[in-house]
PyMOL commands that place a pseudoatom at each C-alpha (Angstrom):
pseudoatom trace, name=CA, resn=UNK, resi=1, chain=A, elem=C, hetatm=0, pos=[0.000, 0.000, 0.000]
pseudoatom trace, name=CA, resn=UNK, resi=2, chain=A, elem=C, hetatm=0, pos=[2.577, 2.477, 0.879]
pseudoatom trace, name=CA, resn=UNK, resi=3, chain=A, elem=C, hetatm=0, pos=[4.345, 1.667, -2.437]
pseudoatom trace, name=CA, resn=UNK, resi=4, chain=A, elem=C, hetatm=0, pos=[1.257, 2.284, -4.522]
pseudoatom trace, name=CA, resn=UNK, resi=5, chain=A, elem=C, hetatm=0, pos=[1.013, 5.792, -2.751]
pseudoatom trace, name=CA, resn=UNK, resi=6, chain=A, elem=C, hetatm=0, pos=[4.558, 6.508, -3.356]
pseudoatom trace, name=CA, resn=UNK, resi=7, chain=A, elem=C, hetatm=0, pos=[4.362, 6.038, -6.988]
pseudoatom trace, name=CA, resn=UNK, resi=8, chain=A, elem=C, hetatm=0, pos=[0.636, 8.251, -6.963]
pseudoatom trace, name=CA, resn=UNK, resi=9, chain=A, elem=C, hetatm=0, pos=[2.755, 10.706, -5.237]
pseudoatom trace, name=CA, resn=UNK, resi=10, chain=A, elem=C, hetatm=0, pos=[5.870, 11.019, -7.852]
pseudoatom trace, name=CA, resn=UNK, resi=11, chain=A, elem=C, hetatm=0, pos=[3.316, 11.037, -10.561]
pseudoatom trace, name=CA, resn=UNK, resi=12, chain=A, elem=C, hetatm=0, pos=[1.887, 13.539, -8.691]
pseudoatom trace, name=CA, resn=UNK, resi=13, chain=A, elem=C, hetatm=0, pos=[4.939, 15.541, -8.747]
pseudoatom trace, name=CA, resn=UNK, resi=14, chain=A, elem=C, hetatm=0, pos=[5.795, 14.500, -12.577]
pseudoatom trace, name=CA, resn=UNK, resi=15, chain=A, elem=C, hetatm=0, pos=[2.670, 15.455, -13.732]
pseudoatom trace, name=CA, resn=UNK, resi=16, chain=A, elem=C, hetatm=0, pos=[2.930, 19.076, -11.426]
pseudoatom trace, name=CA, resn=UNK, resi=17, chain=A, elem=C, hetatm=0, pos=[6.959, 19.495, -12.741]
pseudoatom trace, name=CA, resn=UNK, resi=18, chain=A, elem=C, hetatm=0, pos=[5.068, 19.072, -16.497]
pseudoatom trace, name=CA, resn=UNK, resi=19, chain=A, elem=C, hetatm=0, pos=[2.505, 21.663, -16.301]
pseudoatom trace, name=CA, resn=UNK, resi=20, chain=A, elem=C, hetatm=0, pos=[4.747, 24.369, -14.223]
pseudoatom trace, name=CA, resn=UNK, resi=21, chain=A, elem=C, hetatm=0, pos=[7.727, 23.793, -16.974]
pseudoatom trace, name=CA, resn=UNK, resi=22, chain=A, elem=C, hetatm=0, pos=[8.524, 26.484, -19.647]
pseudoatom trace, name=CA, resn=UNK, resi=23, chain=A, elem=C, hetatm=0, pos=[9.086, 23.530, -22.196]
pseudoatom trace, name=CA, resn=UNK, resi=24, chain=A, elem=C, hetatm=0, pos=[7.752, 19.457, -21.471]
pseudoatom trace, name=CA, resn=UNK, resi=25, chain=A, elem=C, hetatm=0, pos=[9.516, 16.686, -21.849]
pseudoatom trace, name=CA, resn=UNK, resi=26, chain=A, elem=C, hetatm=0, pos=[9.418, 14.921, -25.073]
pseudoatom trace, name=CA, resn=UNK, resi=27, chain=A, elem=C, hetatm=0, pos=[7.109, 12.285, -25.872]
pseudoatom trace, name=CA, resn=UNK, resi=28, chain=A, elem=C, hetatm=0, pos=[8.715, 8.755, -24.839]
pseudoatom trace, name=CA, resn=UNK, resi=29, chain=A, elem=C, hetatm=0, pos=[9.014, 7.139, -28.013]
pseudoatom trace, name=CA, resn=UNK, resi=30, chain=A, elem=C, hetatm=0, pos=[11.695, 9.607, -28.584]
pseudoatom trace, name=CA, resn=UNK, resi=31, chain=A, elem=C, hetatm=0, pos=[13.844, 7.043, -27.765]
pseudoatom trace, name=CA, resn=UNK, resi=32, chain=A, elem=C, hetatm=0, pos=[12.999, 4.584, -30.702]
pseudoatom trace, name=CA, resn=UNK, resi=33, chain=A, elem=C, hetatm=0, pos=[14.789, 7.380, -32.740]
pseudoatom trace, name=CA, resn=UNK, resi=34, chain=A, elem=C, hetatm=0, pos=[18.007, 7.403, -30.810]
pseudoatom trace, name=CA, resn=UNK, resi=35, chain=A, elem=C, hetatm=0, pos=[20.350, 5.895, -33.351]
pseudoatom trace, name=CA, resn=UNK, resi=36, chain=A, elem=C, hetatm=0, pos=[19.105, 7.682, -35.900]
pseudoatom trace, name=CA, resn=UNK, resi=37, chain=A, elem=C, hetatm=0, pos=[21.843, 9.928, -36.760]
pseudoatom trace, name=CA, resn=UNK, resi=38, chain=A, elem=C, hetatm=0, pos=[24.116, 6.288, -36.799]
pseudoatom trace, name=CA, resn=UNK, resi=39, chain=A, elem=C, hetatm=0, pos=[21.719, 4.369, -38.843]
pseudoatom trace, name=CA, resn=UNK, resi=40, chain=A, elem=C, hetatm=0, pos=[19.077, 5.884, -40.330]
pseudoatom trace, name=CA, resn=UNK, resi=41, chain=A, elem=C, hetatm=0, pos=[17.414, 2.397, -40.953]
pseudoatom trace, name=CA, resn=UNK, resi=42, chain=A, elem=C, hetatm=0, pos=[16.774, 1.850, -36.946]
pseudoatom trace, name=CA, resn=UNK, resi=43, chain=A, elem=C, hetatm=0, pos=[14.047, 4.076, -36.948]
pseudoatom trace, name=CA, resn=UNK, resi=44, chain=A, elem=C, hetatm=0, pos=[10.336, 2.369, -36.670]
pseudoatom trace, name=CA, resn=UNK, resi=45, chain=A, elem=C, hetatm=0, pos=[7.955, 2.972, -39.796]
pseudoatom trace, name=CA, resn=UNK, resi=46, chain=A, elem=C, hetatm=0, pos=[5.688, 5.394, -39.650]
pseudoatom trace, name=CA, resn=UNK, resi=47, chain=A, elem=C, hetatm=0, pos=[1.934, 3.583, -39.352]
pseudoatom trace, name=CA, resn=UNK, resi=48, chain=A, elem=C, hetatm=0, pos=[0.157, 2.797, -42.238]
pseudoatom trace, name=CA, resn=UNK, resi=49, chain=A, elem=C, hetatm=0, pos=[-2.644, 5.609, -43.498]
pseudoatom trace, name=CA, resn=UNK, resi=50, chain=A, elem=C, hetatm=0, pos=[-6.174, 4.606, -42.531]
pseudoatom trace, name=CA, resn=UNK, resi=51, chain=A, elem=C, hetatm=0, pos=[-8.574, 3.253, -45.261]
pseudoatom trace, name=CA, resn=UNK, resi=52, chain=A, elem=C, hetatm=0, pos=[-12.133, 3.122, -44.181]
pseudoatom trace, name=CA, resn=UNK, resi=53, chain=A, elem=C, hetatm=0, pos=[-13.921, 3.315, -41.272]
pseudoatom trace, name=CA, resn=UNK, resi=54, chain=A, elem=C, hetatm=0, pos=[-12.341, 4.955, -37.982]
pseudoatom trace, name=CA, resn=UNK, resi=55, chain=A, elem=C, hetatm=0, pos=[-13.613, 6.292, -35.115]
pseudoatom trace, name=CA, resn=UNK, resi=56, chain=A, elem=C, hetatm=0, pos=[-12.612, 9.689, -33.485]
pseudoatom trace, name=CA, resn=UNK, resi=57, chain=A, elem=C, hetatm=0, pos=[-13.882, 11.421, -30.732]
pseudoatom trace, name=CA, resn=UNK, resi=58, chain=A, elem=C, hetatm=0, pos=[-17.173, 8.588, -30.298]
pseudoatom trace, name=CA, resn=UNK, resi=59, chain=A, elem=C, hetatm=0, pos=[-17.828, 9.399, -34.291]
pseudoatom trace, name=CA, resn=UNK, resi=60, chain=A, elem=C, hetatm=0, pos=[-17.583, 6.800, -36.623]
pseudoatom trace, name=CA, resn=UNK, resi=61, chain=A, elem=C, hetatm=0, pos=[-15.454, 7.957, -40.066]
pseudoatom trace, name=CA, resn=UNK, resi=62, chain=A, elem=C, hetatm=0, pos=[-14.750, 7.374, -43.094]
pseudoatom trace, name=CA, resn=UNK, resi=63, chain=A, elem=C, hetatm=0, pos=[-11.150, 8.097, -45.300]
pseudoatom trace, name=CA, resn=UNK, resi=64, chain=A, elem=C, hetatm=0, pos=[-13.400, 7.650, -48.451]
pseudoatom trace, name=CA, resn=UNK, resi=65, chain=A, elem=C, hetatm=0, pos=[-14.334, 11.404, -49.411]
pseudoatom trace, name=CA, resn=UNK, resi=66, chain=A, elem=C, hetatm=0, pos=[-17.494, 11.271, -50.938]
pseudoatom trace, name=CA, resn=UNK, resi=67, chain=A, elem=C, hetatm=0, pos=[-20.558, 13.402, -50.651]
pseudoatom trace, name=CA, resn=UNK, resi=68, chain=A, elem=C, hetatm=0, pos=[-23.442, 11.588, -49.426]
pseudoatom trace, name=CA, resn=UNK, resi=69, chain=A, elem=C, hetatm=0, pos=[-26.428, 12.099, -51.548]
pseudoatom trace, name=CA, resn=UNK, resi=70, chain=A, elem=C, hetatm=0, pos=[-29.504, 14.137, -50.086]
pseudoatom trace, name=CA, resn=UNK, resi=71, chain=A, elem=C, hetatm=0, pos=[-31.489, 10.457, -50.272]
pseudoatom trace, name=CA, resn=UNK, resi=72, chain=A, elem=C, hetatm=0, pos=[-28.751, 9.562, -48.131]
pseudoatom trace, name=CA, resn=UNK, resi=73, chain=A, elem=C, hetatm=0, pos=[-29.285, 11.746, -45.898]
pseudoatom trace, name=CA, resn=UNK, resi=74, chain=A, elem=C, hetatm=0, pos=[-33.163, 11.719, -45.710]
pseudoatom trace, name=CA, resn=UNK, resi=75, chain=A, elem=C, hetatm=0, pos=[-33.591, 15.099, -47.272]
pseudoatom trace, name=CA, resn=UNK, resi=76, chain=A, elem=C, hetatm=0, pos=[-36.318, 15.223, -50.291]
pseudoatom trace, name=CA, resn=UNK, resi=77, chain=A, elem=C, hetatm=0, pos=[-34.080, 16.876, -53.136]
pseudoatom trace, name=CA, resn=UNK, resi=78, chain=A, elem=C, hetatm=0, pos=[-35.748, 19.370, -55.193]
pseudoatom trace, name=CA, resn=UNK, resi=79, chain=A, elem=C, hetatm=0, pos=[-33.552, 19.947, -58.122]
pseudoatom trace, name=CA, resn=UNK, resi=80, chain=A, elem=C, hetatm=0, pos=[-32.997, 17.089, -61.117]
pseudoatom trace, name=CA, resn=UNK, resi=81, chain=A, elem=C, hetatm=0, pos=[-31.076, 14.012, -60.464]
pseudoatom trace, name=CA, resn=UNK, resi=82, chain=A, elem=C, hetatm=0, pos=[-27.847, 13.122, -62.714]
pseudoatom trace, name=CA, resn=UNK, resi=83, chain=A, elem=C, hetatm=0, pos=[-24.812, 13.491, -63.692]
pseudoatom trace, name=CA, resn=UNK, resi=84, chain=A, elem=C, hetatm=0, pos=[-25.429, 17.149, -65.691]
pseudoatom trace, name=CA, resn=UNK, resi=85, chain=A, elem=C, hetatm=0, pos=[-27.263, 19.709, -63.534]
pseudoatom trace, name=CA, resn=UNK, resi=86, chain=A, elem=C, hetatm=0, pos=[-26.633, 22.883, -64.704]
pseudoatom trace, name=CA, resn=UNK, resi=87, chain=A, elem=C, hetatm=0, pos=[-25.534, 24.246, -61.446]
pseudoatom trace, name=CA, resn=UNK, resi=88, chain=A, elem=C, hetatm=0, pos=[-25.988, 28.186, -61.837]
pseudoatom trace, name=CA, resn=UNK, resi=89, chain=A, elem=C, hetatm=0, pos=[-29.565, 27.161, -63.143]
pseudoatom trace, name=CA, resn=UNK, resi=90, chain=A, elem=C, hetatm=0, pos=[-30.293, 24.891, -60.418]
pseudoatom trace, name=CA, resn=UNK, resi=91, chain=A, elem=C, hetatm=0, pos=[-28.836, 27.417, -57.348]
pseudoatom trace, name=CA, resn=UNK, resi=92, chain=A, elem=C, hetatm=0, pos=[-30.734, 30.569, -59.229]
pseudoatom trace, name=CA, resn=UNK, resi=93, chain=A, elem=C, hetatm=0, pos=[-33.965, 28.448, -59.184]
pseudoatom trace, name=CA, resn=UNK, resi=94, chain=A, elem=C, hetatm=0, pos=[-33.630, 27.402, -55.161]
pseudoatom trace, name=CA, resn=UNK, resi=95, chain=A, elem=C, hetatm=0, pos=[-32.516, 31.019, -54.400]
pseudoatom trace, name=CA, resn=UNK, resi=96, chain=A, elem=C, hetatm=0, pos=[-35.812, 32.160, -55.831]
pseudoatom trace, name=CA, resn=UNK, resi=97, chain=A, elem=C, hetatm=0, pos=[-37.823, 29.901, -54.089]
pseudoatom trace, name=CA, resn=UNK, resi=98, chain=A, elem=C, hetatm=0, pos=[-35.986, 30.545, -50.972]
pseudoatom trace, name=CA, resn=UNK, resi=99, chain=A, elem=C, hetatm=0, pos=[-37.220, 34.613, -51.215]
pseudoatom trace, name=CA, resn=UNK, resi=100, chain=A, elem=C, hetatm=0, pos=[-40.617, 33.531, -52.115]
pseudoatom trace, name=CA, resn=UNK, resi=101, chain=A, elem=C, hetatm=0, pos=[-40.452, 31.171, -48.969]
pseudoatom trace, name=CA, resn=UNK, resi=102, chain=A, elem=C, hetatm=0, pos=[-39.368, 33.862, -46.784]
pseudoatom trace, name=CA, resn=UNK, resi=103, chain=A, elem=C, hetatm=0, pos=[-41.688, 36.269, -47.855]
pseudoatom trace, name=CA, resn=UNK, resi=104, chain=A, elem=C, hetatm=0, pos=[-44.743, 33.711, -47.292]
pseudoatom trace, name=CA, resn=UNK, resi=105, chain=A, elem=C, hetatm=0, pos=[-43.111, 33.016, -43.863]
pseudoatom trace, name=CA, resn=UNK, resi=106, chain=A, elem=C, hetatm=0, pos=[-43.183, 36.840, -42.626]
pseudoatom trace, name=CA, resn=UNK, resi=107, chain=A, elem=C, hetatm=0, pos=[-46.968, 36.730, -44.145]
pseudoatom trace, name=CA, resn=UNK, resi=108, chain=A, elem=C, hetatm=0, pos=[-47.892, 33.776, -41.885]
pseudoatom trace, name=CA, resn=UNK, resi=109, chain=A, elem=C, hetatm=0, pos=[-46.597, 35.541, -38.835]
pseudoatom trace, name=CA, resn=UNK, resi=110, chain=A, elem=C, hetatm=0, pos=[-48.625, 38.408, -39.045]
pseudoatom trace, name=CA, resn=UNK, resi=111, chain=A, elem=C, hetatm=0, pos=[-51.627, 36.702, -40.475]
pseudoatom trace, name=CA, resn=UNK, resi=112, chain=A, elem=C, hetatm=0, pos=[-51.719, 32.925, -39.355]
pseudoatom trace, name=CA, resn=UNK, resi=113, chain=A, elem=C, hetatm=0, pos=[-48.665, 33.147, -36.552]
pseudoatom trace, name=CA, resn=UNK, resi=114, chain=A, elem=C, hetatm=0, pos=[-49.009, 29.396, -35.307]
pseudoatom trace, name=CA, resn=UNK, resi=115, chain=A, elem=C, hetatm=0, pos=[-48.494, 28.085, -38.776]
pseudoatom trace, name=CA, resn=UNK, resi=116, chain=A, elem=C, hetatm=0, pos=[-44.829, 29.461, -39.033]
pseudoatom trace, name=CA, resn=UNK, resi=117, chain=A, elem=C, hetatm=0, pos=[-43.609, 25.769, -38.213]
pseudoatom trace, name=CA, resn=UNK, resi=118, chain=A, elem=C, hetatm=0, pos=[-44.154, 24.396, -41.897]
pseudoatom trace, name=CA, resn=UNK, resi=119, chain=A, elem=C, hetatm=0, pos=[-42.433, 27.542, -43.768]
pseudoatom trace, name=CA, resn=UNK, resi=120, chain=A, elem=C, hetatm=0, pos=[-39.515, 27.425, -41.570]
pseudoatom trace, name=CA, resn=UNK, resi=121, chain=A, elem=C, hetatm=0, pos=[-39.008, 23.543, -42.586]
pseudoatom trace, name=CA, resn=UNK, resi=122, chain=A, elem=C, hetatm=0, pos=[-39.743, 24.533, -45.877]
pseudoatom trace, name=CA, resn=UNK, resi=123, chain=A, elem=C, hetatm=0, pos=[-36.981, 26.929, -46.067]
pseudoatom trace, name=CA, resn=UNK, resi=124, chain=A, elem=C, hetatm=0, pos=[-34.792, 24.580, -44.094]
pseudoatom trace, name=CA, resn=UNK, resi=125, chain=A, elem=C, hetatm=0, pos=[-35.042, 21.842, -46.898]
pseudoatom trace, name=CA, resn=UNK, resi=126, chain=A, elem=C, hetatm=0, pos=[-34.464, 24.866, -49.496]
pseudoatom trace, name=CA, resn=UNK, resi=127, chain=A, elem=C, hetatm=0, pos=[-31.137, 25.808, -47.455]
pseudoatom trace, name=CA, resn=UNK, resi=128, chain=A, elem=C, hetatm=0, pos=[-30.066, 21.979, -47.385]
pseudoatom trace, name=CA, resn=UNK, resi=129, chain=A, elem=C, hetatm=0, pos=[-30.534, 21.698, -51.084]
pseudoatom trace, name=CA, resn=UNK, resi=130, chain=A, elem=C, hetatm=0, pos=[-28.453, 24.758, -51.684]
pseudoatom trace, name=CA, resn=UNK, resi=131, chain=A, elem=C, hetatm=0, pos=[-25.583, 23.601, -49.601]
pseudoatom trace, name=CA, resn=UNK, resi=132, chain=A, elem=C, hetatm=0, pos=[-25.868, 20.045, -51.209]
pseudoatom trace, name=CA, resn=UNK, resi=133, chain=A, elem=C, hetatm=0, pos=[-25.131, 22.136, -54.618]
pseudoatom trace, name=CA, resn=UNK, resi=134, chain=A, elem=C, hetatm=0, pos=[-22.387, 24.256, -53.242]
pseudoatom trace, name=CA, resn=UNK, resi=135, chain=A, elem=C, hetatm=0, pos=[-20.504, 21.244, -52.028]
pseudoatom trace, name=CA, resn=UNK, resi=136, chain=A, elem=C, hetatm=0, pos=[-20.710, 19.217, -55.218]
pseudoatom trace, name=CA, resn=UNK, resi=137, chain=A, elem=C, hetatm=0, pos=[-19.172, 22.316, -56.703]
pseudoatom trace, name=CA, resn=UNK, resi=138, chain=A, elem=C, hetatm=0, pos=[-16.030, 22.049, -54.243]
pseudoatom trace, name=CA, resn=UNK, resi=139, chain=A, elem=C, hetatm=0, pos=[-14.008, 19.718, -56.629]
pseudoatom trace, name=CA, resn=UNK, resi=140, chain=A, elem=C, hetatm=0, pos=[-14.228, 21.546, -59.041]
pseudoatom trace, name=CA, resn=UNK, resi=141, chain=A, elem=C, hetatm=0, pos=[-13.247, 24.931, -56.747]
pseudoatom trace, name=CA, resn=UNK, resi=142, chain=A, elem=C, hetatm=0, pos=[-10.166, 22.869, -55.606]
pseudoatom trace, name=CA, resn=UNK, resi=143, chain=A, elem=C, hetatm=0, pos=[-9.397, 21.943, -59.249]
pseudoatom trace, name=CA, resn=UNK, resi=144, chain=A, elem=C, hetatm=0, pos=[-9.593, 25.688, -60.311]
pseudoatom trace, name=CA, resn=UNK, resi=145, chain=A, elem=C, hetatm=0, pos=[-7.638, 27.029, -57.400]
pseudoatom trace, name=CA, resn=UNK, resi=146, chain=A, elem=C, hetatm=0, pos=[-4.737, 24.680, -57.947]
pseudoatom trace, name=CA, resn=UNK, resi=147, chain=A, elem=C, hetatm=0, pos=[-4.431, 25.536, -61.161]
pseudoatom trace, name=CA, resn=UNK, resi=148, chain=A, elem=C, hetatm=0, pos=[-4.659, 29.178, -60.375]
pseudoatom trace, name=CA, resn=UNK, resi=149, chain=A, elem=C, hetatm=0, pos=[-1.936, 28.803, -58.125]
pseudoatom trace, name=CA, resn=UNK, resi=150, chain=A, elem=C, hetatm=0, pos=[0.314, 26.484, -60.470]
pseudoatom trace, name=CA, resn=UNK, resi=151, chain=A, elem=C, hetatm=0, pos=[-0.661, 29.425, -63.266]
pseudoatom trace, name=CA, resn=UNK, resi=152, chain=A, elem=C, hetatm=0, pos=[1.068, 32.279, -60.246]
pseudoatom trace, name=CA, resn=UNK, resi=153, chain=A, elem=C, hetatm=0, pos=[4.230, 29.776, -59.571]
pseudoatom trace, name=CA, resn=UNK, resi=154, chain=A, elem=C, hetatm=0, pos=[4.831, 29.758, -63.460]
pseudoatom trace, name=CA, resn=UNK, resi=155, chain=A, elem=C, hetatm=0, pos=[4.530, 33.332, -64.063]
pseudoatom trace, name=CA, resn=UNK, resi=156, chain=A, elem=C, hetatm=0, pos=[6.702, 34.393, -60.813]
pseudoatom trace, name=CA, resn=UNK, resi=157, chain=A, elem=C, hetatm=0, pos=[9.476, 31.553, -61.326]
pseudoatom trace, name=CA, resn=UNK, resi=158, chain=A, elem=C, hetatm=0, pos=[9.730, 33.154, -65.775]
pseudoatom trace, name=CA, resn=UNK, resi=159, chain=A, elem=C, hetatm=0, pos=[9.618, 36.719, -64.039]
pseudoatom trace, name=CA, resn=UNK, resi=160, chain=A, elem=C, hetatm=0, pos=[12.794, 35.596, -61.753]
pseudoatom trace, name=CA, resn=UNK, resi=161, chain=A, elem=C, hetatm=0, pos=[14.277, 33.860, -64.770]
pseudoatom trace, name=CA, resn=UNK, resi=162, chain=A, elem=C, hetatm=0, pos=[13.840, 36.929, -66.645]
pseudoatom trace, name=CA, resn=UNK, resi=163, chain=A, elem=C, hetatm=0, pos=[14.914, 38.862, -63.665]
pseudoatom trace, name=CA, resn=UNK, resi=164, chain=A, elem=C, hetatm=0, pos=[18.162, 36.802, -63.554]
pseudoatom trace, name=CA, resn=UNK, resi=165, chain=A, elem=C, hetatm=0, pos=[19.218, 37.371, -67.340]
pseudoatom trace, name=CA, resn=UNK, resi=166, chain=A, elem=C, hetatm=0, pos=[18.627, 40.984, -67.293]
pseudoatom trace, name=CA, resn=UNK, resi=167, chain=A, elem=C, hetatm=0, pos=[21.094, 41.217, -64.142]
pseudoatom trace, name=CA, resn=UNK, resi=168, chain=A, elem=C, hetatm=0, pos=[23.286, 38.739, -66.252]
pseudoatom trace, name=CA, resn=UNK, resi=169, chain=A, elem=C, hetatm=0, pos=[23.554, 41.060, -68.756]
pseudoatom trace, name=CA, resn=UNK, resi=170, chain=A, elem=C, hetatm=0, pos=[24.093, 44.106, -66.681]
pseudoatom trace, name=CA, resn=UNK, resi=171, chain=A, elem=C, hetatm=0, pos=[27.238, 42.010, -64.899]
pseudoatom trace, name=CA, resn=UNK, resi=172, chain=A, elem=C, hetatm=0, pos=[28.527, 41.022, -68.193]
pseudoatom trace, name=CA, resn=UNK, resi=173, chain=A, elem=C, hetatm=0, pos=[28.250, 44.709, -69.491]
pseudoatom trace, name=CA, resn=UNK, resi=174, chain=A, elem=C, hetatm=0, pos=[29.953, 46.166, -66.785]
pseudoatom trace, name=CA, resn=UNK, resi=175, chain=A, elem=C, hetatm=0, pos=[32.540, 43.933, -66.872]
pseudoatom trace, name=CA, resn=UNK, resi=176, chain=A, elem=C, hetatm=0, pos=[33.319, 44.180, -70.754]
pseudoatom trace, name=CA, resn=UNK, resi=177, chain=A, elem=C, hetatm=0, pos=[33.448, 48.035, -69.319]
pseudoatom trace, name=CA, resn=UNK, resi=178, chain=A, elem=C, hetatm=0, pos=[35.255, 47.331, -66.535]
pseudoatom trace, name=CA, resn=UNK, resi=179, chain=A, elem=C, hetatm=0, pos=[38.214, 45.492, -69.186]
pseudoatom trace, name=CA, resn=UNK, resi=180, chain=A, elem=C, hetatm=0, pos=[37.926, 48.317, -71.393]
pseudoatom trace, name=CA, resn=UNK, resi=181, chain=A, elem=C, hetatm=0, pos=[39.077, 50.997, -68.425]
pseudoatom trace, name=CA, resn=UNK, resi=182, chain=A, elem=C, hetatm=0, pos=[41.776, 48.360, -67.550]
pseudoatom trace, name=CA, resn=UNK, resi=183, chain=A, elem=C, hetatm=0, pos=[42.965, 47.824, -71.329]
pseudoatom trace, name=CA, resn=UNK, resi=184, chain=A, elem=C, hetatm=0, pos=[42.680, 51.334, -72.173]
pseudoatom trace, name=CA, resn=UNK, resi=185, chain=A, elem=C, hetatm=0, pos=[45.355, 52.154, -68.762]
for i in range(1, 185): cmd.bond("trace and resi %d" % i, "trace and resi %d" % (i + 1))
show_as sticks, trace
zoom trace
């Protein structure tokens, strides 16, 4: 017994020394990477990625990054099914339904104010189809803004290359200069 409260008590301490210190102590598998510097090799492999299901913080997960239908999620979807929905189309047609829905909503609370329940799920299925839209688009957004930025890297990296042969030829010109004063003494 007096053993178990000894080492209660040095945890104790450890665990007080780790909170009041500037910097903590490393992790301890620092010490599977002690002969690294020797031999590279000794070092453990990193852990395979995930695939599939995993569970983090009590939610269940999945590493497969695909956007659940609106069936999926029990939502009724009121634009067309398929492969080719003209987006713009589709998101201009909810957005107008969604002011129409609003504007019957603020009529039902000042005529009918108890009937406000069915509008505001109305408007909540309008908003879920909307965002179901928007995040089909985000491919395509991460598509565009990679190339966007590839299209910046190109166009910075020619400017330094361009940069760097215009100051080539400056050195080279002041140096053909710089022999001609010398020559010419």
């Amino acid at each position: 017994a007096s053993s178990l409260s000894g080492t209660i008590e040095a945890l104790a301490r450890t665990e007080k020394e780790m909170a009041t210190a500037t910097y903590p102590p490393p992790p301890p598998y620092y010490r599977l990477y002690k002969d690294y510097i020797q031999d590279p090799k000794s070092a453990p492999e990193p852990p395979p990625p995930i695939e599939g299901n995993y569970i983090l913080y009590g939610a269940t997960y999945t590493t497969d990054d695909v956007l659940p239908s609106l069936e999926d999620q029990g939502v009724r979807q009121l634009y067309p099914k398929g492969l080719n929905v003209d987006f713009k189309k589709e998101l201009r047609s909810l957005n107008r339904e969604l002011q129409l829905h609003i504007l019957e909503l603020a009529d039902v609370l000042v005529e009918r104010p108890s009937q406000y329940a069915r509008r505001v799920e109305d408007i909540s299925l309008i908003f879920k189809n909307m965002h179901h839209l928007l995040n089909s688009l985000r491919p395509h957004q991460a598509r565009a803004t990679l190339i966007h930025i590839l299209e910046l890297q190109i166009q910075r990296r020619r400017e330094a290359v361009e940069d760097i042969k215009r100051r080539r030829e400056e050195a080279q010109k002041l140096l053909k200069e710089s022999l001609g004063c010398l020559d010419g003494n």
